[in-house]
C-alpha positions as CSV (number, residue, x, y, z in Angstrom):
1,X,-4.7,24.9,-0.4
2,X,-8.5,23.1,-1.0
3,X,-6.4,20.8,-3.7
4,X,-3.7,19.6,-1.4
5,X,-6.1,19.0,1.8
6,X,-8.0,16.9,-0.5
7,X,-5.2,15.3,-2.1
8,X,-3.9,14.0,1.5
9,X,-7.3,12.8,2.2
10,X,-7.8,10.4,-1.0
11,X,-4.0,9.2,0.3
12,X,-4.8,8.8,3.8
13,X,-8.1,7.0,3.0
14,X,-6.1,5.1,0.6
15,X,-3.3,3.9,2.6
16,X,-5.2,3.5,5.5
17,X,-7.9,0.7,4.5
18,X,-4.8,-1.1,2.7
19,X,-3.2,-1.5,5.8
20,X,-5.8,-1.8,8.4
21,X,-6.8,-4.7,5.6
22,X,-3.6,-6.2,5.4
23,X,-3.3,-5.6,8.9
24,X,-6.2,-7.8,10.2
25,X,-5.8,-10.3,7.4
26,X,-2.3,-11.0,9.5
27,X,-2.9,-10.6,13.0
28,X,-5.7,-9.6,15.0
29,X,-3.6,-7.0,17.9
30,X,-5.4,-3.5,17.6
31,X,-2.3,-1.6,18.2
32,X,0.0,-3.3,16.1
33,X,-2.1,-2.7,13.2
34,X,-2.6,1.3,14.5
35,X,0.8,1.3,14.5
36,X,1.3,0.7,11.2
37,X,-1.7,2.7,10.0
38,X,-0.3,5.5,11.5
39,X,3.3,5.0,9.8
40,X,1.4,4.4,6.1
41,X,-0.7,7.7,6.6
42,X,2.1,10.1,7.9
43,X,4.7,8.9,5.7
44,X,2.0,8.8,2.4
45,X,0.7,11.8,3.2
46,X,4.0,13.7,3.3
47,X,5.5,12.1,0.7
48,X,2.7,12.5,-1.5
49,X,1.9,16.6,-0.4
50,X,5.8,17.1,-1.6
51,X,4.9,15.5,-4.9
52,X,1.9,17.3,-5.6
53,X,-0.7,17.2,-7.8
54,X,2.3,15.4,-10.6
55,X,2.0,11.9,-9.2
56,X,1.9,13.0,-5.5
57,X,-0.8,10.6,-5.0
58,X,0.2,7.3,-6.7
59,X,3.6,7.8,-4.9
60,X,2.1,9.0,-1.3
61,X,0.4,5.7,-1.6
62,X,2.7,3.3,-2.7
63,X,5.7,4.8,-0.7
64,X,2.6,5.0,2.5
65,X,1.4,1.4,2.3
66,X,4.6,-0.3,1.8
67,X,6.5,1.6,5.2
68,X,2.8,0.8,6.9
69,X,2.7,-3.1,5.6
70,X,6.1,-4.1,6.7
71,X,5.6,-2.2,10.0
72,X,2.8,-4.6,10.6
73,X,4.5,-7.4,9.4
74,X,7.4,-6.9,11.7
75,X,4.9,-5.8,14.7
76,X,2.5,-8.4,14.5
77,X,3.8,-11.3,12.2
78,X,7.2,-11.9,13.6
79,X,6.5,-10.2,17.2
80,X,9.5,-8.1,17.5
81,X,10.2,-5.0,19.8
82,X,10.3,-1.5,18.9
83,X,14.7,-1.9,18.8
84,X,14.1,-4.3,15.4
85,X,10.8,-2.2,13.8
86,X,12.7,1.4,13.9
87,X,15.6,0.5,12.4
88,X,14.7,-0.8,9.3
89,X,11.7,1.8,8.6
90,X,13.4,5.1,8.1
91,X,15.9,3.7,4.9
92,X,13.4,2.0,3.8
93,X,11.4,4.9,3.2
94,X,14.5,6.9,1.8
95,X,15.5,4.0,-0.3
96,X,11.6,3.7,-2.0
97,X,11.7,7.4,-2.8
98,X,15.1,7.0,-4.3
99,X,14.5,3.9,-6.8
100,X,11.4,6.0,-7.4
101,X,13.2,8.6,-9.1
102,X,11.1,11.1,-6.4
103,X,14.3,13.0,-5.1
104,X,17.8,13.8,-6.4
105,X,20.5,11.9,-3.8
106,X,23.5,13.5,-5.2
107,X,25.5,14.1,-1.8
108,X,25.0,13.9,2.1
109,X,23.1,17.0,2.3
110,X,20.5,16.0,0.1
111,X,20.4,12.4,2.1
112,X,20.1,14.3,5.5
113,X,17.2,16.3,3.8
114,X,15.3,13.0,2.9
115,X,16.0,11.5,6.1
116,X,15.2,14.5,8.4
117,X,11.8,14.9,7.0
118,X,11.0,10.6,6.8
119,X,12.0,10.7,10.3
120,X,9.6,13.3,11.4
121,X,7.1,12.0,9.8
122,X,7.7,8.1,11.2
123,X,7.7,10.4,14.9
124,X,4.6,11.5,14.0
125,X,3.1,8.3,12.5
126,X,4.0,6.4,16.0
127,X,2.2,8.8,18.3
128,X,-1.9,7.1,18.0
129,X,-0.1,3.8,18.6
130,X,2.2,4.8,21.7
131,X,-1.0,6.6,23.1
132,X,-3.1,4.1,23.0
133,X,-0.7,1.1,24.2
134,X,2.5,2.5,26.5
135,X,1.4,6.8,27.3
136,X,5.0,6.8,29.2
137,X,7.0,5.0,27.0
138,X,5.4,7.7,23.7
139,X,7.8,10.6,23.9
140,X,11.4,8.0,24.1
141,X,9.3,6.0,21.3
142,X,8.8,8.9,19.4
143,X,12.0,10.4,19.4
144,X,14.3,7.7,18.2
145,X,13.5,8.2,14.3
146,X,14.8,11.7,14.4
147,X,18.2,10.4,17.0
148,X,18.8,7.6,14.4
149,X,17.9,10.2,11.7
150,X,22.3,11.3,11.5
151,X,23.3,7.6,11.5
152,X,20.7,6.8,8.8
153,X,21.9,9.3,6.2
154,X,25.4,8.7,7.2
155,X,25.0,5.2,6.1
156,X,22.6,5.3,2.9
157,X,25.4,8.1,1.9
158,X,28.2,5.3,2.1
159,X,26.2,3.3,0.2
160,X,25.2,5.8,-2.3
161,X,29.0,7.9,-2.6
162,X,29.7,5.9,-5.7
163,X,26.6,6.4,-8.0
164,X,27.0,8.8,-10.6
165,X,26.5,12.3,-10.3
166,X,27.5,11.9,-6.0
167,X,28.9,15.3,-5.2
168,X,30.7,14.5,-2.1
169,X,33.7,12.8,-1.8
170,X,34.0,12.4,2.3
171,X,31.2,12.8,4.5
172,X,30.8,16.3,6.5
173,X,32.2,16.2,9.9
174,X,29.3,17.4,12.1
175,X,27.2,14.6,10.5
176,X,29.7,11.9,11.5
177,X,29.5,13.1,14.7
178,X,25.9,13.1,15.3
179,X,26.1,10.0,13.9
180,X,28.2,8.5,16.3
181,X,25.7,9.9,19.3
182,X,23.2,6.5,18.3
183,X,25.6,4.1,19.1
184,X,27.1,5.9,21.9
185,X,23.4,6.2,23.3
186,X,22.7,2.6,23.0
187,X,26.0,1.8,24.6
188,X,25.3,3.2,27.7
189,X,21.5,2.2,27.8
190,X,22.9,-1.3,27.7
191,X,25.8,-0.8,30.4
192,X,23.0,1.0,32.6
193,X,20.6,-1.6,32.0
194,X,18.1,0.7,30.5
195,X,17.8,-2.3,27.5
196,X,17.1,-5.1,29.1
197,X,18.3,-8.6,27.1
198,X,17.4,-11.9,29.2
199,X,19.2,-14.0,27.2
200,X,20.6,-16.0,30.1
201,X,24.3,-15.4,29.3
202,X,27.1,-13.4,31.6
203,X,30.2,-12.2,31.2
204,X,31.8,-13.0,27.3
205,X,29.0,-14.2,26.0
206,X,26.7,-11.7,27.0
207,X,29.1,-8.4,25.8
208,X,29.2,-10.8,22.6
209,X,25.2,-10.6,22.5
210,X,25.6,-6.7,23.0
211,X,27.3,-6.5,19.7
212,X,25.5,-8.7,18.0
213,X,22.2,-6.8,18.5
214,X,23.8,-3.8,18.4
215,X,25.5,-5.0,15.0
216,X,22.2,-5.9,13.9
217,X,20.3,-2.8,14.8
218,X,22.4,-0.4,13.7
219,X,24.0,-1.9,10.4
220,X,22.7,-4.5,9.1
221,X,18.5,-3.9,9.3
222,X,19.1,-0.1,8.2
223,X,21.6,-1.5,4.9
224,X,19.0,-4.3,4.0
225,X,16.1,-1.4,4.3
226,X,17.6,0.8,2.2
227,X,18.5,-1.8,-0.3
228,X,15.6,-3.4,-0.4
229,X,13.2,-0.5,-0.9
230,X,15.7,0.9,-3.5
231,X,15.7,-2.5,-5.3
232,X,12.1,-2.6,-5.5
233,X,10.8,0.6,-6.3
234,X,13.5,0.1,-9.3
235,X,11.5,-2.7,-10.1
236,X,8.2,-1.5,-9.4
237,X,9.1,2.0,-11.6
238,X,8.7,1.2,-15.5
239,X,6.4,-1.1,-14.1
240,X,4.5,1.6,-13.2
241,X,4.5,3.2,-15.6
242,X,2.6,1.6,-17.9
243,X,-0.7,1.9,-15.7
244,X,0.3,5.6,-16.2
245,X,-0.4,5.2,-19.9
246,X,-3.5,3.6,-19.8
247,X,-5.3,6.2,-17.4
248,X,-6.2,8.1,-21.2
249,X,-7.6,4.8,-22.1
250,X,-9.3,4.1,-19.3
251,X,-11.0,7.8,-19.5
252,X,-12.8,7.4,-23.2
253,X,-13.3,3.4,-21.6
254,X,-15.0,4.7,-18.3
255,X,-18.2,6.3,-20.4
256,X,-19.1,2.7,-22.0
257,X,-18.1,0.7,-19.1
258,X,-20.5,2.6,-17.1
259,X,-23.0,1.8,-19.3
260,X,-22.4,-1.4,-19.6
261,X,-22.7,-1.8,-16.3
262,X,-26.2,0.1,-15.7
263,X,-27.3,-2.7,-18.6
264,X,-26.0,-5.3,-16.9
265,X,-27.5,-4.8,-13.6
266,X,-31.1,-3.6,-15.2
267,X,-30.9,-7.2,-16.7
268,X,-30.3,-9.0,-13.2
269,X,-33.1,-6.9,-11.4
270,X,-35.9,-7.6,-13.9
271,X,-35.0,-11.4,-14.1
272,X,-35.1,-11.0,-10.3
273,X,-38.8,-9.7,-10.4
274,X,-39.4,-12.8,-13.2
275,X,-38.2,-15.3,-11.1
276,X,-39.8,-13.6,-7.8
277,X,-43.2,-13.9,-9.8
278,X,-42.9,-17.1,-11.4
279,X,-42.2,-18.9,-7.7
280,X,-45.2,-16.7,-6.6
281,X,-47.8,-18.1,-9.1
282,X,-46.0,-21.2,-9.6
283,X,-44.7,-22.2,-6.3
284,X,-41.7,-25.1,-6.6
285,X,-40.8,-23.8,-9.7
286,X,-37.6,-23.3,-7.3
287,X,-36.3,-25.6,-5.2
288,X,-35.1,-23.9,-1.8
289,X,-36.9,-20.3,-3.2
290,X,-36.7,-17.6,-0.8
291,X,-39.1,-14.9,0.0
292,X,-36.7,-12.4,-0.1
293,X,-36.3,-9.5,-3.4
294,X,-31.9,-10.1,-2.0
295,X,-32.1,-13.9,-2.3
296,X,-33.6,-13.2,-6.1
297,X,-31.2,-10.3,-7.0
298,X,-28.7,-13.0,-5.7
299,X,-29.8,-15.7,-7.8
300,X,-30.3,-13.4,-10.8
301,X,-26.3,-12.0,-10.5
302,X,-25.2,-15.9,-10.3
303,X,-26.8,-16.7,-13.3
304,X,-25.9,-13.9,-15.5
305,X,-22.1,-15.3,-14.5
306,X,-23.6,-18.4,-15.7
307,X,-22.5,-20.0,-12.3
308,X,-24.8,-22.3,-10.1
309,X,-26.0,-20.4,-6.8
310,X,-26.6,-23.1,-4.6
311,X,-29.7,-21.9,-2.4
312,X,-31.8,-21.9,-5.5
313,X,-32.2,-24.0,-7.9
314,X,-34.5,-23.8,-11.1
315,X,-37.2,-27.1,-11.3
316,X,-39.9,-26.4,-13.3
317,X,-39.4,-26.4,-17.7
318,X,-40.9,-22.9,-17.0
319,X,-37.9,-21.8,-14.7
320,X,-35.8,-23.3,-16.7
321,X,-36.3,-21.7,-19.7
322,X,-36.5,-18.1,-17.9
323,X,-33.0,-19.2,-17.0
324,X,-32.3,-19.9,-20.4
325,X,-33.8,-16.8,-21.7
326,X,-31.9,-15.0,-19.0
327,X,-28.3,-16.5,-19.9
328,X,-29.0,-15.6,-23.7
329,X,-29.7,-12.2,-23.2
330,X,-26.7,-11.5,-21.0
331,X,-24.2,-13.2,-23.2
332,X,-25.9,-11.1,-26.2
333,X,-25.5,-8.1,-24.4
334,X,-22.1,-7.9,-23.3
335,X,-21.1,-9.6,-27.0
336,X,-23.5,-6.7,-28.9
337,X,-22.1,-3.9,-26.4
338,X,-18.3,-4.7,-26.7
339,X,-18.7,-4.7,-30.2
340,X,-20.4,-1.5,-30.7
341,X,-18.4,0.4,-27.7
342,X,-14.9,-0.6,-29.5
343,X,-16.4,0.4,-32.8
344,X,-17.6,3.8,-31.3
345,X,-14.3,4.2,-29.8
346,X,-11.7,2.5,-32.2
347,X,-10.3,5.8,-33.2
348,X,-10.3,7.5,-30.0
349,X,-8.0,4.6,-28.9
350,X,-5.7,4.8,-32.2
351,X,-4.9,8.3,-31.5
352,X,-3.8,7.8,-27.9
353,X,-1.9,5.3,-29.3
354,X,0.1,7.6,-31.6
355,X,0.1,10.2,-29.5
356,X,2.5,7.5,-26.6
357,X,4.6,6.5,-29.8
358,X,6.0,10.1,-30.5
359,X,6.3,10.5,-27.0
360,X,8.1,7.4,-27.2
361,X,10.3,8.5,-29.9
362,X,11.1,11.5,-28.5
């Protein structure tokens, strides 16, 4: 039980600052962005708890922050109502943990399964985002996942009858029919004006309208979700993949790296402390020096980049040559290091490497 709450914690955390990141880098509306936080954490953290510890996490997060990316797109980019963000959400969903190879659809049953459980969890991911814009709109909000929920799976099962392996030659009856209740539903919201459209038009034009955006919500934003999250996590799978086979690399890497690393930044401190003292018994050595050990730690990183930091600049042949000195021995130590690390871990590396080719071959 400990293992799984801490694996929906690393994907919540995950999905969440990708999001809220994304989020802000887009628009700057709280809500819009909770909104599709929530979506990325309820949908990655489900998804990810049915996959387990066997790449549960890698596909709670992908499947998480792609639902919770386009939900901020489409709420805060392009400005749309909740009738154009729903529909497109749920397939979506369904149609990234299909190309993902993370559930067998092999008939309507298994569809409504996938769908059922996406839908709850898109219900669930709306709630913080309902609460804190429209409290009295929340429950209607909330709801319409799981009401589109028989419609959905009718329709990614239409699309899907003809793969092989599809069990199902017709669709069952009970599922056409609650099915049929969405468009019914939104029927009659529009004859009793419960959906407003101020379009301006009367009469033809506006029963016209009516199916349009019915047309629209109902078939052609759930088809393009489905297809486009199937397409992509197709794409995105062997792609994958690979970063799969180089987490063995990465752990004999990670030992060296780290202490490359601790090298690298004793080098930067102590030149800090050298340049810090030099400007203190020599002042203008520096032109623009500050007083400060973060302006010098600054200074020190920038020139171990070998890139000019443009608050500080060396005068003095004496500051120049500790820059010198201080350019030398960074160079020298990340040449000697990678040298010796891929010497020390040469065969490590080959044996991976063997050990992916008769996986390969088998």
């Amino acid at each position: 039980m400990s293992r799984l709450i801490w694996l929906g914690v690393r994907i919540a955390a995950a999905v969440a600052l990708f999001v809220a990141t994304c989020g802000y880098a887009i628009i700057g509306n709280h809500t819009d962005v909770l909104l599709g936080v929530g979506c990325a954490v309820a949908v990655g953290v489900g998804v990810g708890l049915r996959g387990g510890s066997s790449g549960g996490l890698w596909t709670g997060i992908l499947v998480g922050s792609l639902v919770g990316a386009v939900t901020v797109f489409l709420a805060g980019a392009l400005s749309v109502g909740w009738g154009v963000i729903i529909p497109p959400l749920l397939p979506l969903a369904v149609g990234l943990i299909d190309g993902l190879g993370r559930s067998s659809l092999s008939g309507y049953r298994d569809v409504v399964r996938e769908a059922f459980i996406l839908a709850v969890l898109l219900s669930v991911g709306f709630i913080p985002a309902l609460i804190a814009g429209d409290v009295s709109q929340a429950p209607l909000v909330a709801a319409v996942p799981l009401v589109a929920m028989p419609w959905t799976a009718l329709l990614i099962g239409l699309l899907s009858r003809r793969r092989e392996g599809w069990g199902d030659a017709r669709p069952p009856r009970l599922l056409v029919f609650g099915a049929l209740a969405l468009p019914v539903l939104m029927g009659f919201a529009f004859g009793f004006g419960i959906i407003r459209e101020d379009v301006g038009l009367s009469g033809v034009g506006h029963v016209l309208w009516i199916a349009f955006t019915m047309t629209l919500s109902l078939v052609l934003l759930p088809v393009v979700g489905f297809l486009v999250g199937r397409a992509a996590a197709r794409w995105l799978r062997p792609r994958l993949e690979v970063y799969g086979q180089l987490v063995a690399y990465l752990r004999v890497m990670w030992v060296p790296i780290g202490g490359f690393a601790i090298g690298y930044m004793t080098i930067i401190f102590l030149f800090a402390g050298f340049y810090g003292t030099l400007e203190r018994f020599s002042p203008g050595a520096f032109a623009n020096a500050g007083t400060g050990l973060a302006e010098w730690v600054s200074f020190s990183f920038f020139t171990a980049l070998a890139q000019d930091y443009a608050a500080i600049v060396p005068v003095s042949a004496a500051a120049r040559t500790l820059v010198g000195i201080h350019l030398i021995l960074s160079v020298g130590w990340a040449l000697v290091l990678f040298a010796a690390v891929m010497t020390s871990i040469e065969p490590k590396l080959a044996q991976i490497a063997r050990r992916h080719a008769e996986e390969d071959g088998d």
